[in-house]
N, C-alpha and C positions, 0 to 999 in steps of 0.2 A: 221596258218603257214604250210606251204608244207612240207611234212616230205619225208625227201631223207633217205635211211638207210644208217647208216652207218659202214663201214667193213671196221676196221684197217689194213693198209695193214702191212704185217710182213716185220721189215729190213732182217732176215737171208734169205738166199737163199737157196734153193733146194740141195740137195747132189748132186756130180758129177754123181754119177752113185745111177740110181734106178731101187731097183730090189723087184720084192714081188713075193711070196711065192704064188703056186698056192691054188684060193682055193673060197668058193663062194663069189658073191660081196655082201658086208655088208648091201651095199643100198635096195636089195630083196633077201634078204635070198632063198636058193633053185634054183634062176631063173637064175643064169648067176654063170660060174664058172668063175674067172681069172686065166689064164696061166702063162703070164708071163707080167712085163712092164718094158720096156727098154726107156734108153734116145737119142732121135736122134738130133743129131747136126748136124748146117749148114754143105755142103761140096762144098767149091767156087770153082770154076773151075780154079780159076788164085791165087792170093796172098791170102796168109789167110787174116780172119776178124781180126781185133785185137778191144780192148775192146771200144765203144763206148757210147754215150745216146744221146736219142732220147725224146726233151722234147713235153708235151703234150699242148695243146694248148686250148683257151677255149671250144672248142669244142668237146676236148676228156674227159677235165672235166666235164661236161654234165653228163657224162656218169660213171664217177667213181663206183658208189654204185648201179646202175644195176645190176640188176640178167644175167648173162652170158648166154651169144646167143649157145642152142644148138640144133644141126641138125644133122637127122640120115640119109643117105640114105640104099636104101635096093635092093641090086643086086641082081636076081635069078640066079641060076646056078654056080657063084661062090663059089669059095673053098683053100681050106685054103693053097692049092699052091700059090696063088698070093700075100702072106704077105710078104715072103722079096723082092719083087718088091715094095712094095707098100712102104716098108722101106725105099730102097734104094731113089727112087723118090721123097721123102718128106723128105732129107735129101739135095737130090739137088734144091728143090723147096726151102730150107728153106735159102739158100747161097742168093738171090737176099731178100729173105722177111724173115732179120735175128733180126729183131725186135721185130717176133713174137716169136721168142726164145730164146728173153729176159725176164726180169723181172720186174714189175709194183714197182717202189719204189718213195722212198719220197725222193727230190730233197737234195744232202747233201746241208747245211747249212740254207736252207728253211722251212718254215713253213708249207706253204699250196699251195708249187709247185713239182709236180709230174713227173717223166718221165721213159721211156721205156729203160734200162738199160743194154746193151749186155757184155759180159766176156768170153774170149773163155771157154770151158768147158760147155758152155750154149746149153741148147736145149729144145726139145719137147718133153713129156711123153706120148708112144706110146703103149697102152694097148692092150693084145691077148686075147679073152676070147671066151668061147665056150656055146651057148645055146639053146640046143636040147630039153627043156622041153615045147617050146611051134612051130608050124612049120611055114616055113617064110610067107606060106599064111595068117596064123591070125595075123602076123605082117603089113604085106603086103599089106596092107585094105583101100579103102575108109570107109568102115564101122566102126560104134563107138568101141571104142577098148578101153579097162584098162592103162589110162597112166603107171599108177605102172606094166606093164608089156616090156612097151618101155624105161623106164626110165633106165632099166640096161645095155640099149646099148649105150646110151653115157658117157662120162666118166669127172670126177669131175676134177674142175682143182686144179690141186697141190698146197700145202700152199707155202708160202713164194715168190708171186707174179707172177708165172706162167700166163700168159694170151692166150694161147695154148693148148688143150689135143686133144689126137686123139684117138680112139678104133677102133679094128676092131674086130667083133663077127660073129663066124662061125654059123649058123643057120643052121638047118633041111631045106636043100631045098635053103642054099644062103647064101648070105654073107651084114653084116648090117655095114657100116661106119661112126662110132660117131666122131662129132668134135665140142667142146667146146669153146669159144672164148670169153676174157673180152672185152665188147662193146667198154670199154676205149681204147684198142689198134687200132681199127678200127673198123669201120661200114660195111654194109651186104656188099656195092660195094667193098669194098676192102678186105672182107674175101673170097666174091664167086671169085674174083679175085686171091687168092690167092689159091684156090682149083682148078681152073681152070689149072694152071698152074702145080699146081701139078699132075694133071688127066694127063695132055699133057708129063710131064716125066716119070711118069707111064705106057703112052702108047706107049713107045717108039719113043715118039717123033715126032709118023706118024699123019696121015689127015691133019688136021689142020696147018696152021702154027703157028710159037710159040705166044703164048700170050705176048703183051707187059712187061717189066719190070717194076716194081713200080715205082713211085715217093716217094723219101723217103726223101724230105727237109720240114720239120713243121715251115719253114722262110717265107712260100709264103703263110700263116694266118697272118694276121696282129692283133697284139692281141689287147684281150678285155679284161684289167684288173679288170671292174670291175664286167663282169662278171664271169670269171674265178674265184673270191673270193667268190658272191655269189655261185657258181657251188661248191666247197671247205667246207665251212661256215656248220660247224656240225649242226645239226638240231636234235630237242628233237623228238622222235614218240608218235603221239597223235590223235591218228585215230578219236577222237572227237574233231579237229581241222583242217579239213579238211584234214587229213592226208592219206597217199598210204597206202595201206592195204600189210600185209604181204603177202607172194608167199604163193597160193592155195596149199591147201593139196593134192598132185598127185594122193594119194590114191580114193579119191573119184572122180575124173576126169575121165573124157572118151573123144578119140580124134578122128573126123569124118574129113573126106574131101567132100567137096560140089564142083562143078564144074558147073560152069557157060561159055555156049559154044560162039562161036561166034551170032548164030544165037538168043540165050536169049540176048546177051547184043544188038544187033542189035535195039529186039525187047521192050528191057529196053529205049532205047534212044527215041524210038519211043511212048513209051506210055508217057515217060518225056515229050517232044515236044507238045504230042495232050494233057497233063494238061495245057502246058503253053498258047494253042493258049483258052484252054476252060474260063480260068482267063484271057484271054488276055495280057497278059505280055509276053516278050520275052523271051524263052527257054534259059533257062540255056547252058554256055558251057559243051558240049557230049562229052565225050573219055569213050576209054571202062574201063579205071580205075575209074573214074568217075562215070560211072553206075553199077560197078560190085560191088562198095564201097556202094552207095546211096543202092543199094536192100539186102546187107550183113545187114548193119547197121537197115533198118526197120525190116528186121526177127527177130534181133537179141533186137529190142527193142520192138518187139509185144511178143517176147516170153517171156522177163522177166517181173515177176512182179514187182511192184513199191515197194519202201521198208516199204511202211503199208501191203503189198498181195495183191494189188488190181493192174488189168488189167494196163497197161502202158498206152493204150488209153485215160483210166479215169484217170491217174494223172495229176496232174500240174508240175508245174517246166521246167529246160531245159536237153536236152539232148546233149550230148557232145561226139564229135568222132577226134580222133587223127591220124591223118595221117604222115610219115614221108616224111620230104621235101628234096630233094637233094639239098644243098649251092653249089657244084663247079662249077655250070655257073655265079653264084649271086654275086659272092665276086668279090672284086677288090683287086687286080687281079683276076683274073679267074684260079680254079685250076685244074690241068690237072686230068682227067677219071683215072687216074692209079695212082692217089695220095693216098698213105697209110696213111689212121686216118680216123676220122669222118669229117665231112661236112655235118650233118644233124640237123635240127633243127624241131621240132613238130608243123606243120601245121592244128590246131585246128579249127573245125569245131561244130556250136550249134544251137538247133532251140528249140522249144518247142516242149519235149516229148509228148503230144497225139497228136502233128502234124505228127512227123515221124513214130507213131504206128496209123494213120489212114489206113483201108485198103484200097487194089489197087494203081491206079496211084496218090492220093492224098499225101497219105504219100512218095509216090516214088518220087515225084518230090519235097516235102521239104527235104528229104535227099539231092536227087543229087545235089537242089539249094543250100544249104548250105555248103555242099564238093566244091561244084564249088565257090560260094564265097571266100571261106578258102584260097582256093587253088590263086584264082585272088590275094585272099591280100596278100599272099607271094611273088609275081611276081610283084607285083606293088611297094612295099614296099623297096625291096631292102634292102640295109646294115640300113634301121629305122627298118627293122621288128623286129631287135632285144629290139628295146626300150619298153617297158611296158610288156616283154613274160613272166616275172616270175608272175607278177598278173595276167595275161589271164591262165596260168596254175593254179595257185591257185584259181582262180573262178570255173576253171571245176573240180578241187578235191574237191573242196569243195558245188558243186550246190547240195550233196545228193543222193548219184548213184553214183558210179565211170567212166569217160568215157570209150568209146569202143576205144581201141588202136590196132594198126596195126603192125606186123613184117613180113617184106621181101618184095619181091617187083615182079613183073612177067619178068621186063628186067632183075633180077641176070638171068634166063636162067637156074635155078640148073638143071633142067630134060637134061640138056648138059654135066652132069660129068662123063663124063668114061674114066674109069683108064685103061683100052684098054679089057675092058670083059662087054662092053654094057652099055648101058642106065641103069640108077636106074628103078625099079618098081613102086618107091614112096619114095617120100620124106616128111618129119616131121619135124616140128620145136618145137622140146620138150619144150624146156623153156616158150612156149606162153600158154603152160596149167600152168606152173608157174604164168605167169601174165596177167592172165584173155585174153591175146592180143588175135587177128587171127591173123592167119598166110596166105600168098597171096604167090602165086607162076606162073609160067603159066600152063595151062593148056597143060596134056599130049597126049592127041588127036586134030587131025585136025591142028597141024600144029602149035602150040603153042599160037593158035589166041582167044581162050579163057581164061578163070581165074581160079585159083583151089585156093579155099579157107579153109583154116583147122582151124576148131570150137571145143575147146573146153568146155566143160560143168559137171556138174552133171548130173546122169541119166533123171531125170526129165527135168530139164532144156535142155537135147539134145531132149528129145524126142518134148517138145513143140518145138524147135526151127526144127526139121526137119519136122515138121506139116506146120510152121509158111513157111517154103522153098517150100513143094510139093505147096501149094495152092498157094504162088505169081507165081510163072511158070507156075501152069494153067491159073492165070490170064491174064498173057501177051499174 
């Protein structure tokens, strides 16, 4: 059985007003003081909000019992004048996307129907903290770095159904903005969407013009009850039952970024191409997502070993890679780009593991060929792909190895968030050292035309896996 964890969600709500005492965060003792946390509520420019809900759909049930999507960017040069800007502007970001501060509750008189819950008095918990004990350059890093030293920049989300937090931590050398989000309220497009927006009132409103406003009717999902039950449907934890492993120890994790330029994926597509013409078979379809995923995926399974210790090459079995599928062109109806929720579904990809841990272009082209299959049968499938998805996922929790899973995507465009004091330096997606995932972004040179890939690992395991990276790059 698939084992979903599961976390009750609390009917009380949050106090009107939250206030804590300065002092250090509990999560790393020493490394991050708190100042202060304040509640910021929606401010609409026209009629107040009054109390609404917002139900979830099978598609945000998916996502209930996920571990929470967080992301730190890390400004240089910023300082700690720009926090009541940064307040005021995500106080009026939050008037159009006031959902997100609401509260995750359990549907009154329902059993196992959930939805997003707004009451005036509602809002966002908005942390100040200051951490001088380490400088924003060793934060600041493609190089491997102590997750348990990033982890105290973004901030936990509040009990009682919070699905929102936001920090902002004044650094030696800059300023680090955490933001926490339950997957169940939306997915990456319409959280980077909703930072987008909020950057754009931050900055006074200039360059750009304003980001579109949400779409906030969950009417134009046409539902799926019976998947929304199974999505619901408590599940026992029994990791010898093909079961999800709990979120990795942070402590022992280290978090790298890998950058894959235009001119490697270029040369990615092209070593794919000349495997296919040497088997004679037609070349798999080429995007640079496509080959930046297929050469992630074989370092990442040359590097580990098989769970007896032995080389991946020399195992048997299969190997399994999860990609996230965007549904808003797929559904019927079709849902608009600015639609608030989820619309994603796990676009699974498998071959045999010493195929995809063969070196050079052999293994590279059963990676790509496989992502490119995966990806065909979502596009082909339509509203059937959802028929047989809970056994294709319980096949890969359970093949022995847990798959390689993906968060974020290169179109969010996060290297585009400024709150009107510049570009991030770098951006992190903490929670993916939680869940073994990588994390995908664009790339911040040349023009956004490459991939920035963040791996986390134990130390061993990063350092085989950045062996396992220099050598396929010479290869190509």
């Amino acid at each position: 059985m698939l084992y979903l964890r599961i976390e009750w969600i609390k009917r009380d709500r949050v106090p009107k007003q939250v206030l804590q005492p300065p002092g250090l965060d509990s999560r790393r003792p020493g490394m991050a003081r708190v100042l202060r946390t304040s509640l910021v509520a929606p401010s609409p420019a026209g009629a107040a909000l009054h109390e609404r809900s917002l139900p979830l759909t099978y598609l945000d049930a998916l996502w209930l019992h996920a571990t929470p999507v967080e992301r730190v960017f890390f400004y240089p040069d910023a300082t700690s004048d720009v926090l009541s800007n940064l307040t005021d502007s995500l106080s009026n970001a939050l008037a159009a996307f006031y959902p997100l501060a609401g509260r995750l509750r359990l549907t009154p008189g329902a059993h196992n129907r959930y939805e997003l819950h707004y009451q005036p008095g509602d809002g966002v918990t908005f942390t100040v903290a200051e951490h001088h004990h380490v400088g924003f350059g060793e934060l600041a890093t493609d190089d491997p770095t102590e997750v348990a030293k990033i982890v105290p920049l973004v901030p936990p989300l509040p009990e009682g159904g919070a699905v929102l937090a936001v920090q902002a931590t004044v650094l030696r050398g800059g300023l680090a903005i955490g933001v926490t989000v339950h997957h169940a309220a939306c997915d990456g497009v319409s959280s980077t969407h909703f930072l987008r927006t909020w950057a754009w009132a931050a900055a006074a409103c200039s360059g750009a013009s304003a980001p579109e406003p949400p779409f906030v009717d969950r009417s134009i999902i046409r539902p799926r009850d019976d998947l929304y039950d199974a999505f619901t449907a408590p599940r026992l934890s029994s990791n010898d039952d093909g079961g999800k492993p709990p979120d990795l120890p942070v402590v022992q994790q280290l978090l790298a970024a890998f950058t894959l330029s235009k001119e490697h994926l270029q040369s990615i597509k092209a070593a794919v191409a000349g495997e296919a013409g040497c088997r004679g078979v037609p070349p798999p379809r080429a995007t640079s997502i496509i080959a930046a995923f297929g050469f992630i995926w074989q370092c990442y399974v040359r590097a580990k070993p098989g769970t007896d210790g032995k080389a991946a090459s020399s195992c048997g079995g299969r190997a399994y890679f999860l990609l996230p599928a965007d549904h808003r062109t797929r559904l019927e109806p079709p849902v608009p780009d600015e639609y608030l929720g989820n619309c994603l579904g796990p676009c699974i990809a498998s071959a045999p593991r010493r195929d995809v841990a063969a070196a050079g272009a052999d293994g590279l082209f059963t990676a790509c060929a496989a992502i490119a299959t995966a990806i065909d049968g979502v596009v082909r499938d339509g509203a059937a792909y959802w028929d047989g998805w809970m056994e294709r996922i319980i096949e890969a929790y359970s093949a022995g190895g847990f798959p390689q899973t993906v968060a974020g995507s290169p179109r969010f465009r996060v290297y585009d968030t400024d709150f009107g004091f510049g570009r991030p330096a770098k951006v992190d997606v903490v929670s993916a050292a939680r869940t073994g995932s990588i994390s995908v972004a664009e790339a911040r040179g040349g023009g956004g035309s490459g991939v920035e890939v963040g791996i986390s690992l134990p130390a061993g395991g990063m350092e085989r896996f950045s062996e396992c990276f220099a050598d396929a790059i010479a290869c190509l």
